[in-house]
TORNU-168241 format. One record per residue (C-alpha): residue number from 1; residue in three letters; x, y, z. Coordinates in nm, 4 decimals. Example, Ala and Ser with C-alpha at 12.3 -4.5 7.8 and 13.67 -1.06 7.14 Angstrom:
! TORNU-168241
{num = 1	residuo = ala	c1 = 1.2300	c2 = -0.4500	c3 = 0.7800} .
{num = 2	residuo = ser	c1 = 1.3670	c2 = -0.1060	c3 = 0.7140} .
! end
This chain:
! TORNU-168241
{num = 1	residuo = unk	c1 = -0.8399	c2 = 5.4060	c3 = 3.1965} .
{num = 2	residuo = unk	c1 = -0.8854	c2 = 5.0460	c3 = 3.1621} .
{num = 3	residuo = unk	c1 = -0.8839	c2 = 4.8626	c3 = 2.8214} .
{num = 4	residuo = unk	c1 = -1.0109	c2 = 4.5376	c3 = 2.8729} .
{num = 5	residuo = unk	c1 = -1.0012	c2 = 4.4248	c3 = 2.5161} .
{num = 6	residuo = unk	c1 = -0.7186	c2 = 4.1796	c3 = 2.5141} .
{num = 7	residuo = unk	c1 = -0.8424	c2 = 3.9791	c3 = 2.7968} .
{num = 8	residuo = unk	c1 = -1.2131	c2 = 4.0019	c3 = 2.7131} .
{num = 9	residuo = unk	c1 = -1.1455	c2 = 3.7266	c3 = 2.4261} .
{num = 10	residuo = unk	c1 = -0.9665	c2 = 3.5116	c3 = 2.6288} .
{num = 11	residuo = unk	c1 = -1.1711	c2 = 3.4819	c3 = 2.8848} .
{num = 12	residuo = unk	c1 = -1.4621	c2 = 3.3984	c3 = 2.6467} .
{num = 13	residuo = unk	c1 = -1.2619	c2 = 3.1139	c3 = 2.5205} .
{num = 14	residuo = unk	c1 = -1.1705	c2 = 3.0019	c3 = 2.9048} .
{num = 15	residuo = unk	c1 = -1.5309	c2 = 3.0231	c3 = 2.9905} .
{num = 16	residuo = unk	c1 = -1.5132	c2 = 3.3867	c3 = 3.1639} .
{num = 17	residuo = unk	c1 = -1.2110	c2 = 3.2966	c3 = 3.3775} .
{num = 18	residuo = unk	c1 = -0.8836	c2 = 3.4839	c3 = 3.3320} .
{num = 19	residuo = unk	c1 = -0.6238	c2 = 3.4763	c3 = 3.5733} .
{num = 20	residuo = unk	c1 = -0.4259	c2 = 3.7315	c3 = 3.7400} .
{num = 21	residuo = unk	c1 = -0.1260	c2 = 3.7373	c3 = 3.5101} .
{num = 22	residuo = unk	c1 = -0.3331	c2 = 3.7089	c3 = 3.1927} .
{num = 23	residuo = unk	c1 = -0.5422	c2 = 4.0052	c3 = 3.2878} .
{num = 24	residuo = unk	c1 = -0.2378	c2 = 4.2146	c3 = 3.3982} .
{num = 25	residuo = unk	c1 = -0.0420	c2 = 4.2039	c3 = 3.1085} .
{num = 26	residuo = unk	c1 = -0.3887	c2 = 4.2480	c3 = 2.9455} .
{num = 27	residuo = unk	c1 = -0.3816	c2 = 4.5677	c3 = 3.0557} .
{num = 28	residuo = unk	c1 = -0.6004	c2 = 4.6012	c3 = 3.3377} .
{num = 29	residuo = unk	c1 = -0.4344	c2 = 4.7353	c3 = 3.6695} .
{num = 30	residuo = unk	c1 = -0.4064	c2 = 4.5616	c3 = 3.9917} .
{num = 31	residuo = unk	c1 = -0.6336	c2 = 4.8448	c3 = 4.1578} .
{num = 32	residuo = unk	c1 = -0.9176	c2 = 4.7393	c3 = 3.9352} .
{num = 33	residuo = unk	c1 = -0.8953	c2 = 4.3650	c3 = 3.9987} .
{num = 34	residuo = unk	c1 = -0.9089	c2 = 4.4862	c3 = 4.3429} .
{num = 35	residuo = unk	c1 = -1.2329	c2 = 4.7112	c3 = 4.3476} .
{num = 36	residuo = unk	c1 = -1.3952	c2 = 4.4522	c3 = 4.1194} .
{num = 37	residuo = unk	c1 = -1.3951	c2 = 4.1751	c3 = 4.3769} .
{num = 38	residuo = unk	c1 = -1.4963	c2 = 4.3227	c3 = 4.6066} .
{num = 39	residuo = unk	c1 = -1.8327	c2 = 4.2368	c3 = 4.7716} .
{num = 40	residuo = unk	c1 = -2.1311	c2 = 4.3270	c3 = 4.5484} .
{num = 41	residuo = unk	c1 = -1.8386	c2 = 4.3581	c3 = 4.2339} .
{num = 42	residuo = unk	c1 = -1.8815	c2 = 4.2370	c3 = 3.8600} .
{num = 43	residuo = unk	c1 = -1.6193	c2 = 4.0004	c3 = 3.9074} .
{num = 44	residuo = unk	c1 = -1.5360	c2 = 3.7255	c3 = 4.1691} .
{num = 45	residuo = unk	c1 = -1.2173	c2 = 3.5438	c3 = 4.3116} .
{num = 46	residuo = unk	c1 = -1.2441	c2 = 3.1741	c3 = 4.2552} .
{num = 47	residuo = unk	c1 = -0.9239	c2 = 3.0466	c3 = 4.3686} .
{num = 48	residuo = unk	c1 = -0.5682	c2 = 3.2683	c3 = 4.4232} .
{num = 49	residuo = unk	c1 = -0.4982	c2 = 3.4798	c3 = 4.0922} .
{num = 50	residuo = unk	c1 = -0.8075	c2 = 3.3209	c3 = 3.9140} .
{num = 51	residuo = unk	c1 = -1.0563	c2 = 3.5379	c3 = 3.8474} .
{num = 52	residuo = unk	c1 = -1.4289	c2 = 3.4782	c3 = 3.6947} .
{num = 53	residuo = unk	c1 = -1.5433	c2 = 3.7860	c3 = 3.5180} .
{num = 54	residuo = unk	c1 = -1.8885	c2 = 3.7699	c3 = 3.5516} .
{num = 55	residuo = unk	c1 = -2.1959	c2 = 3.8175	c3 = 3.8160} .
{num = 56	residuo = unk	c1 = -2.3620	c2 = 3.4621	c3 = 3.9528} .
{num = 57	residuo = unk	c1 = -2.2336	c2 = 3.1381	c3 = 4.0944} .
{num = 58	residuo = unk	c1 = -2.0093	c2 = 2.9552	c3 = 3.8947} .
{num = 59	residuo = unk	c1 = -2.0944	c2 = 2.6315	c3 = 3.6781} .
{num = 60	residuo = unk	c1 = -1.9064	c2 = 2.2486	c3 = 3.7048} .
{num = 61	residuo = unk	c1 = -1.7190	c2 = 2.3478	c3 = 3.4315} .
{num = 62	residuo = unk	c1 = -1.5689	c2 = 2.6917	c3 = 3.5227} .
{num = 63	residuo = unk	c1 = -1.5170	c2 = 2.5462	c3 = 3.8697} .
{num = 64	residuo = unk	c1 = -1.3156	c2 = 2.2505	c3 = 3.7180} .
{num = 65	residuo = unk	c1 = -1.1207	c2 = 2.4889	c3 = 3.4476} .
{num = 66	residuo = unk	c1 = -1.0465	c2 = 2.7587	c3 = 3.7689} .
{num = 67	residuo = unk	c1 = -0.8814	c2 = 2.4751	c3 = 3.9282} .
{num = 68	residuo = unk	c1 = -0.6678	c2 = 2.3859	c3 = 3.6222} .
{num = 69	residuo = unk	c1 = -0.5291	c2 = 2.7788	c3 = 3.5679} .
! end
């Protein structure tokens, strides 16, 4: 079961972006990263182990902040 309560926070203060390592030793499995970005998934793949965990394009500022994680 997935507890996504650690990196929930964090990626509110990171604008909904969370990389792999941060949500892994958040607690969330590799297998769920995986069936979450998939096509039609809550979350998308930005750039290589940066994740944004929510639905819709991505703003200046999440794109700018992906590129910095």
């Amino acid at each position: 079961m997935i507890t996504p309560k650690a990196p929930v926070p964090l990626a509110r203060r990171q604008l909904g972006l969370a990389t792999r390592h941060q949500l892994t030793t958040g607690g969330v499995p590799a297998a769920t990263l995986t069936s979450r970005t998939r096509p039609g998934g809550p979350w998308q793949r930005l750039l290589p182990r940066v994740y944004l965990l929510q639905t819709g394009p991505p703003d200046h500022r999440q794109r700018a902040l992906a590129a910095v994680l």
